[in-house]
C-alpha positions in Angstrom: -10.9 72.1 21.8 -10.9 68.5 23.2 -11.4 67.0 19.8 -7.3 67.2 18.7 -4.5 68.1 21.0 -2.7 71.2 19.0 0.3 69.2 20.4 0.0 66.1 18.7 1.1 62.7 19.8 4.2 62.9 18.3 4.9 65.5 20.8 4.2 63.7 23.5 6.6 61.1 22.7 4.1 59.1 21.0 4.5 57.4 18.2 2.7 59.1 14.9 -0.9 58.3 14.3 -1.8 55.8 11.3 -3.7 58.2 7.9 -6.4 56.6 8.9 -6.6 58.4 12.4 -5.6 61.7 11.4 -8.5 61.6 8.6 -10.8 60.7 11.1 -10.0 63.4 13.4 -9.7 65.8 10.5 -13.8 64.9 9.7 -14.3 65.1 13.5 -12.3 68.3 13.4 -14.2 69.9 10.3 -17.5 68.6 11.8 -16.6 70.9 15.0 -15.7 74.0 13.1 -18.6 73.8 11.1 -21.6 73.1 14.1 -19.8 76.6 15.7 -20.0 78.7 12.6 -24.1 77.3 12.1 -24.6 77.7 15.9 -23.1 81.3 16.0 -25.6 82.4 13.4 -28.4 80.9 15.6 -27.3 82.0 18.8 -26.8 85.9 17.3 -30.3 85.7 16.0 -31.6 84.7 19.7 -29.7 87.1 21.0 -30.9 89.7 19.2 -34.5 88.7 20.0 -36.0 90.7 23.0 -38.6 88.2 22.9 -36.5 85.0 23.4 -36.9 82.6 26.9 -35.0 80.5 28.1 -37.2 77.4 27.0 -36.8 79.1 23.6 -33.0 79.3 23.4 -32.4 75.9 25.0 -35.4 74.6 22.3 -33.7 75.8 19.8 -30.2 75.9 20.3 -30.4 71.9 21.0 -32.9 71.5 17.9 -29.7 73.0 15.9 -27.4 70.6 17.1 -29.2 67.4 16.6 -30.8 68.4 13.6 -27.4 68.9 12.1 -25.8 66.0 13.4 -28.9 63.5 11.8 -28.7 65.8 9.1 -24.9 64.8 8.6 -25.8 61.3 9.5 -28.5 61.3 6.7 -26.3 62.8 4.3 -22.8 60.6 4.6 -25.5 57.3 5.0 -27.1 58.3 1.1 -23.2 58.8 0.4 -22.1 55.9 1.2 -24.8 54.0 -0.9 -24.6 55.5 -3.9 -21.0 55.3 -4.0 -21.0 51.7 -2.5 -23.9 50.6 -4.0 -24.6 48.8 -0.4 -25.3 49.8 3.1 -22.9 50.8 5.2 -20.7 48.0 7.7 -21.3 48.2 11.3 -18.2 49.5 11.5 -18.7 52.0 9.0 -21.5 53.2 10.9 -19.2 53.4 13.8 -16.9 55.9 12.1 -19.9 58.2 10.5 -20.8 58.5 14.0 -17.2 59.0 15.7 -17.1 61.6 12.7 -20.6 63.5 13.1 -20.9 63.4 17.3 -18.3 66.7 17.7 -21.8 68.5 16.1 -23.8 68.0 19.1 -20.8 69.7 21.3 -21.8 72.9 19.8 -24.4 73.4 21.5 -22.4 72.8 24.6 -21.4 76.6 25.2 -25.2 78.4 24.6 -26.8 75.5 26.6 -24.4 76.4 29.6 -24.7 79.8 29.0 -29.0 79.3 29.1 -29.0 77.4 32.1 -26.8 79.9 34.5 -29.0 82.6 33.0 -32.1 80.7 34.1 -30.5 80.3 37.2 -30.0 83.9 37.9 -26.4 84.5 36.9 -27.0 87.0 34.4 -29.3 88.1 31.4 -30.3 86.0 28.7 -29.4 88.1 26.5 -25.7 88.6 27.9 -25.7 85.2 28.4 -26.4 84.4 24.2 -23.7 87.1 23.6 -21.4 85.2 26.1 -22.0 82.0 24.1 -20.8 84.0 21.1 -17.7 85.3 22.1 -16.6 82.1 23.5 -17.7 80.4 19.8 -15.7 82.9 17.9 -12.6 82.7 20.3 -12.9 78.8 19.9 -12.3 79.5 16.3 -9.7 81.5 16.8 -8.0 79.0 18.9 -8.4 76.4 16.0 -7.1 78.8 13.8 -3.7 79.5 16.4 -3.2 75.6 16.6 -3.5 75.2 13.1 -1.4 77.9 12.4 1.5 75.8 14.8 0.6 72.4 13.8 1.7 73.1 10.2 5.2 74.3 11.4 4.1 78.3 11.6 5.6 81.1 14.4 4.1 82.7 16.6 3.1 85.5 14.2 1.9 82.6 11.8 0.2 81.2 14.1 -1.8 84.2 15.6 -2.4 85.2 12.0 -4.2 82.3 11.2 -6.2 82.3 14.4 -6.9 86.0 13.9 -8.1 85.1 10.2 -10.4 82.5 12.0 -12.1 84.5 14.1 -12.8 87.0 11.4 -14.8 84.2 9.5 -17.1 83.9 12.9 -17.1 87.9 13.3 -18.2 87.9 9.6 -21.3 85.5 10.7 -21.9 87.3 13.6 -22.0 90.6 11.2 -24.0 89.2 8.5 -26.8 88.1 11.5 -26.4 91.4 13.2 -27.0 93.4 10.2 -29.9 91.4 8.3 -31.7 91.3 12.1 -32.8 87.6 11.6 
């Protein structure tokens, strides 16, 4: 969750952050969110394979991650030209890739969780499983910050983050029971 602080500058005593940086960190933030819900669904599907190595998972899980993030890259580059009718700036460039990088952190977790399996520390398998708890209580904790970053109680708050985490669940079901 390094992407934001749930507490927010102005709660640090800092002055408030211009539009402009809070819609950047909102794409950085919506970037994140959605590179855990596509990496759950290919981490379950690992997971579930008796068959995967550890070459496989780390092959795989990485392939997500960058294959996203140039897909995103690809995608806001065709954007921009259409709309523009001209290329992006430099520093446009700069800020579709500020935006895009919190993609590659999803495969942070199953990457971690690959290597201290190939180093002995448990089963693949667990390990994958491991990676997808951690995803779906990331979400969660999105969801609880969200939840008090709009003003909401504890309750709020915890409902939001609950509601979160059922979205991930609900991946992690829909992988689970199709068995792909």
């Amino acid at each position: 969750m390094s992407d934001v602080d749930p507490g927010g500058p102005a709660a640090a005593g800092h002055s408030a952050p211009s539009p402009q940086v809070l819609e950047a960190l909102r794409e950085r933030l919506k970037e994140r969110i959605y590179a855990a819900i596509t990496m759950l669904a290919v981490v379950v599907a690992l997971a579930q394979n008796p068959h995967t190595r550890h070459s496989t998972a780390a092959t795989y899980v990485l392939g997500t991650a960058v294959g996203l993030w140039l897909a995103t890259l690809v995608a806001d580059a065709q954007a921009h030209r259409v709309v523009h009718q001209r290329l992006p700036s430099r520093r446009e460039v700069r800020h579709m890739l500020f935006v895009s990088s919190p993609l590659l952190s999803c495969a942070v977790g199953p990457l971690l969780m690959t290597g201290l399996s190939a180093a002995g520390a448990l089963d693949l398998t667990d390990a994958l499983w491991v990676a997808v708890g951690v995803d779906v209580a990331s979400l969660a904790a999105w969801g609880f910050a969200s939840g008090r970053r709009m003003g909401g109680g504890a309750l709020l708050s915890f409902v939001a983050g609950l509601t979160d985490a059922a979205i991930g669940l609900g991946v992690v079901m829909v992988k689970v029971v199709t068995g792909h």
